[in-house]
LUMFIVO-973909 format. One record per residue: residue in one letter; x, z, y of N, C-alpha, C, O in turn. Coordinates in steps of 0.05 Angstrom, whole numbers, plus 5000, padded with zeros to 4 digits. Layout:
<atoms>
aXZYXZYXZYXZY;...
</atoms>
This chain:
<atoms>
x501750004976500050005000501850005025503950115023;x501249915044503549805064501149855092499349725101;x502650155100501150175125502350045154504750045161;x500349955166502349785190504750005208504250225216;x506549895211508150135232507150225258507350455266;x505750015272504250095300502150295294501650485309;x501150245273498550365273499650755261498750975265;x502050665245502650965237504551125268505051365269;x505050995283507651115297505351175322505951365337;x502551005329501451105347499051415341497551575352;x500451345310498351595302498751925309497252115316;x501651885303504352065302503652175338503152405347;x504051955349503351965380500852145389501152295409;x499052135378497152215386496352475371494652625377;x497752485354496152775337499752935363499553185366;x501152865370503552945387502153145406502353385410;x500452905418499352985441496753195434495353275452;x496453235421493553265415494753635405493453825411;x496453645394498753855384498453995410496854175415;x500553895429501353985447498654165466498454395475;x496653895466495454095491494054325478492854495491;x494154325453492454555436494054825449492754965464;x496054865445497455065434499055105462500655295462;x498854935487499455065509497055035527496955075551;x494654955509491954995529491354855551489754925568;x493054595550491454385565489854215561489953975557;x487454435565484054245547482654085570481053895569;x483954255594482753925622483953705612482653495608;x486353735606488153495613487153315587486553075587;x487153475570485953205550482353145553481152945546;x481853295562478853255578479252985588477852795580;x481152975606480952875637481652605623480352395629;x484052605600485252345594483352185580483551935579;x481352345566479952225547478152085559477751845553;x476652195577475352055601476551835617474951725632;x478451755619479351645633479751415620479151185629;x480951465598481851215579479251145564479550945549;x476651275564475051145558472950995578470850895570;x473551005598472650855621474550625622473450435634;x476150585617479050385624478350225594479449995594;x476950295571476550155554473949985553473449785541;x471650155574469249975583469949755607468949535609;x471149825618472449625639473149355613471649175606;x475649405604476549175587475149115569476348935559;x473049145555471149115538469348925556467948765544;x469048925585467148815597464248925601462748785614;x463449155591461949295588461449385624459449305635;x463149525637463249625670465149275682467349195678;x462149155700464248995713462248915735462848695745;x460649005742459449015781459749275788459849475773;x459749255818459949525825457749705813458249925803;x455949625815452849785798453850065777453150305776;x456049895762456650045737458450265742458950415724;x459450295764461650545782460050755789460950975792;x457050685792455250935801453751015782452551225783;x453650865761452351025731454751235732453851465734;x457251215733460051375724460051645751460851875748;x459251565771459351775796456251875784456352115788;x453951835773452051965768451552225746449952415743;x454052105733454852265702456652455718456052695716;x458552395733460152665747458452865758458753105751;x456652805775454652935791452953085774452153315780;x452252975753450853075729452553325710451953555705;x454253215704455553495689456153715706456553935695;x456353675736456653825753454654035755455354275759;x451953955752449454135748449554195726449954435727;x449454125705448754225679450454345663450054385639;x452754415679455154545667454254845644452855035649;x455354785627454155045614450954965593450155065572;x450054765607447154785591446554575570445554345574;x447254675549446554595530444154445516444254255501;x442154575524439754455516438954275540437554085531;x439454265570439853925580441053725564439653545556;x443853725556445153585550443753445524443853205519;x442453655506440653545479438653305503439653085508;x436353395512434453245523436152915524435152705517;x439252965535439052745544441152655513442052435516;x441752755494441952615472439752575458440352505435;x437252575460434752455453435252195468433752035457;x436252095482436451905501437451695483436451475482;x439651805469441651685464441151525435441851305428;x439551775418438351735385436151515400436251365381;x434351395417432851335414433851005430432450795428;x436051025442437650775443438550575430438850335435;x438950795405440450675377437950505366437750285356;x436350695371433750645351432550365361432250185345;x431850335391430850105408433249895400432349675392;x435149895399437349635398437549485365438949285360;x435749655342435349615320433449375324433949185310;x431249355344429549145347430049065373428048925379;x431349065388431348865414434949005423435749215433;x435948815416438348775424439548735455441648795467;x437848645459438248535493436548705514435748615535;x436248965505434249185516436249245537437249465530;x437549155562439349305578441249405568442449615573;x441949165541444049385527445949415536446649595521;x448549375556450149345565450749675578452249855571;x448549645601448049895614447150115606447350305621;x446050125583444750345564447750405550448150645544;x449450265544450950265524452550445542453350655532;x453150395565455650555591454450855585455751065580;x451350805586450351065599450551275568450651525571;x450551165545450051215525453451465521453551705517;x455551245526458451315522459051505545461151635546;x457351525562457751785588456352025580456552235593;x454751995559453252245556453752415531453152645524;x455352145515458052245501459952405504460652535485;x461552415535463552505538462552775556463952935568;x460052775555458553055561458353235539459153465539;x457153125521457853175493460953405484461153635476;x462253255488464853265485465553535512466653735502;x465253555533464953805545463653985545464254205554;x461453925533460154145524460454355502459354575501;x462554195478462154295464464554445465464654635449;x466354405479468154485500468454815517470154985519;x465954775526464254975535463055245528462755475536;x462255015499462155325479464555455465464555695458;x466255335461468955415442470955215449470254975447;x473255265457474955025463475754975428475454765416;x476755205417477555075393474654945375475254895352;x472054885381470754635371471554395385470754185374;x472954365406473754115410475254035406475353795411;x477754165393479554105373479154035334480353915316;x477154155338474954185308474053885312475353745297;x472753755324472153545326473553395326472853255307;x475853255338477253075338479153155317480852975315;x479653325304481653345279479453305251480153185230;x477353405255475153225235474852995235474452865215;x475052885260474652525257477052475249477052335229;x479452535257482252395252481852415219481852205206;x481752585209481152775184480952535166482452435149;x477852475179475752325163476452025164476451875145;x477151945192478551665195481051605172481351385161;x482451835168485551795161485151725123486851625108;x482551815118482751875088480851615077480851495055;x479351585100478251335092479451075098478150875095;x482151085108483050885109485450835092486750625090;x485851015084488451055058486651105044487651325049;x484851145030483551115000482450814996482650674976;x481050755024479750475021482550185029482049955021;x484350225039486850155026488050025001489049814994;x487150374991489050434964487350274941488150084928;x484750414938483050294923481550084922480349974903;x481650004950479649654953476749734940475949964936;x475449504935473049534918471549354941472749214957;x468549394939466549194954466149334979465849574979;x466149195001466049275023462749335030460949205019;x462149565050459349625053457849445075455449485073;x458449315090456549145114458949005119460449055138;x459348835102462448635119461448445148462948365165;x457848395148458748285173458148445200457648355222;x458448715192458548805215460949075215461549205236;x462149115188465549245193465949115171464949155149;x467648935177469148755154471448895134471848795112;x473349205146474549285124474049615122475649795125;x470749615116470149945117468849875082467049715077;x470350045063469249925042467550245029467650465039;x466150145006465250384995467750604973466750814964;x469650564968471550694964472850944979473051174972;x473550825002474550955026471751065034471251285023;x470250985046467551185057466151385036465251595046;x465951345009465451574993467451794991466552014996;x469851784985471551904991471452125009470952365005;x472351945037472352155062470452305068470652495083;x467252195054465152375055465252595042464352785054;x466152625018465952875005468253085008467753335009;x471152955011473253085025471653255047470753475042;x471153115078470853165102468353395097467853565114;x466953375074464053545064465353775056464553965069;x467253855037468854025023470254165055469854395063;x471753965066472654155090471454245100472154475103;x468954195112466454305129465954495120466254665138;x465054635094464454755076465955025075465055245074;x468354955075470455115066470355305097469655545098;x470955145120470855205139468155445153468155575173;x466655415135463755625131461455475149459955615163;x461255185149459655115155457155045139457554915119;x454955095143452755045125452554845114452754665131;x452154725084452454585072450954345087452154145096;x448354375088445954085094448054025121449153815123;x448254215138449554195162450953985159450853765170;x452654065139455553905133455653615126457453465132;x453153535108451853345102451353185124451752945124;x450253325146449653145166451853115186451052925199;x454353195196455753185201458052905191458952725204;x458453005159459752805151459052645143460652515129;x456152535145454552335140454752155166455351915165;x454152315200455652175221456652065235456051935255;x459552145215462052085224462051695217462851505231;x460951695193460651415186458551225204459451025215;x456451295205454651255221455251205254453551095269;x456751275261458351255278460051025284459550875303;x461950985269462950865266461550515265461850335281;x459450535234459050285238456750245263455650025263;x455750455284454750275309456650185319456549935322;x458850325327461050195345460949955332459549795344;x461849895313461849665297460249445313460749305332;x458449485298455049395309455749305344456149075350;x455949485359457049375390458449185388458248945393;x460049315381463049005380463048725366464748555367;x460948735355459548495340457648355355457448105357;x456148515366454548425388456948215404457347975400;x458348415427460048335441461948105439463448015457;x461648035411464347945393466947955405468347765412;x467448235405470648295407470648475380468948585367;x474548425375475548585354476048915363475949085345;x476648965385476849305400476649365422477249195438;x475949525428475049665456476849575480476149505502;x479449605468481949435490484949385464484849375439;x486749385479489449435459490849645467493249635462;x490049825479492150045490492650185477493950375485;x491650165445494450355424494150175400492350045389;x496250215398497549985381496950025359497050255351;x496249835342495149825313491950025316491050095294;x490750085336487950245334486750165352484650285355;x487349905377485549855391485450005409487550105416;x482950095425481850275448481050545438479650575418;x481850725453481450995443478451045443477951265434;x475750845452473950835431472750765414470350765408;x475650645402475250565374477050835357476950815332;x477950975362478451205357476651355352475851425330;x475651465379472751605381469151645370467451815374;x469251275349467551275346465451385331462951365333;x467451545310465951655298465251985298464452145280;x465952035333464652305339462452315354461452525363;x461351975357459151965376456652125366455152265380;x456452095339453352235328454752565328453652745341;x457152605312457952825306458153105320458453325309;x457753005355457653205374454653205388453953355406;x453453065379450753135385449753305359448553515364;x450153245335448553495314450353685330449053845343;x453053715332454653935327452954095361453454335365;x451453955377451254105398448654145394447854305411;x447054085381444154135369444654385346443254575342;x446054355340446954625318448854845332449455035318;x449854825360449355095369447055185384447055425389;x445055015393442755045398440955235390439855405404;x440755175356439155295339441055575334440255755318;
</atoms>
């Protein structure tokens, strides 16, 4: 099995960084970067390109500004988000462009929020996706077999995605998270993934941008925490 070098040396890179701000507690800064480089990947994606789309992004600042702390806002407006998914199942061309900005902004609310409640869950999250990304792509790799939706992720096979489901289920688990929980969590993470998919198919591009090498745009990284931080923020809810 022959992993690409870009793709391993930017990995190295990033779990670097990701190390670092843990353990000297710079959770703005990777806040700040994650935001940033995922706006810089809707730019190059073509997704943000009239001015229009600069004040969806100043409306989301203004917005977390108020709702700092509140959790059950931030659900309301991930109902927003499940019911986006759901509308673009039958009408594709539903404002999807702009729904799709607003969709990935309420994401990265998401992602502060949960922030909010525990910094180390926002470390929990992105080391579960890396987790789950890393095992499903070295088992499905290793093992090949029939791929699950090739025309909409051409190398996500059922090898690699069973796998990292029951692994990423076992970690959850272990970790003392409720089993069904866990189920839905690492059920997700996939689910996730293949909307991104699904977008980029739409769009017909291969990644979000190229700004890391061998992985594309860091939300093609990200994508499979899009569902994963809305249960996970609906489940501190309850």
């Amino acid at each position: 099995m022959a992993i690409e070098s870009n793709r391993l040396l930017s990995g190295i890179l990033l779990i670097i960084v990701l190390l670092t701000c843990f353990f000297f507690k710079l959770d703005y800064l990777i806040l700040i970067l994650l935001s940033t480089l995922v706006i810089y990947d809707l730019y190059k994606s073509n997704f943000i390109n009239v001015p229009y789309d600069y004040i969806l992004i100043a409306i989301f600042i203004f917005t977390f500004l108020f709702i700092y702390n509140e959790i059950r806002l931030v659900n309301i407006l991930n109902v927003f988000i499940i019911l986006f998914v759901l509308l673009n199942i039958f009408f594709i061309n539903f404002y999807f462009n702009k729904i799709f900005v607003l969709s990935i902004l309420i994401f990265l609310l998401n992602l502060y929020t949960v922030f909010i409640f525990d910094r180390y869950y926002l470390y929990f999250v992105i080391f579960i996706a890396f987790f789950n990304d890393t095992i499903a792509y070295i088992s499905g790799r290793s093992i090949k077999g029939p791929l699950i939706i090739p025309s909409i992720s051409p190398n996500k096979t059922w090898s690699g995605t069973l796998i990292s489901f029951f692994l990423t289920l076992l970690l959850l688990y272990k970790l003392d998270i409720n089993f069904f929980v866990g189920i839905l969590l690492s059920s997700s993470l996939f689910f996730g993934d293949i909307f991104f998919s699904y977008v980029k198919r739409i769009k017909n591009i291969k990644d979000f941008s190229s700004l890391i090498k061998g992985h594309g745009g860091i939300l093609d990284r990200l994508d499979s925490m899009f569902f994963f931080t809305i249960i996970l923020n609906f489940y501190f809810l309850i």
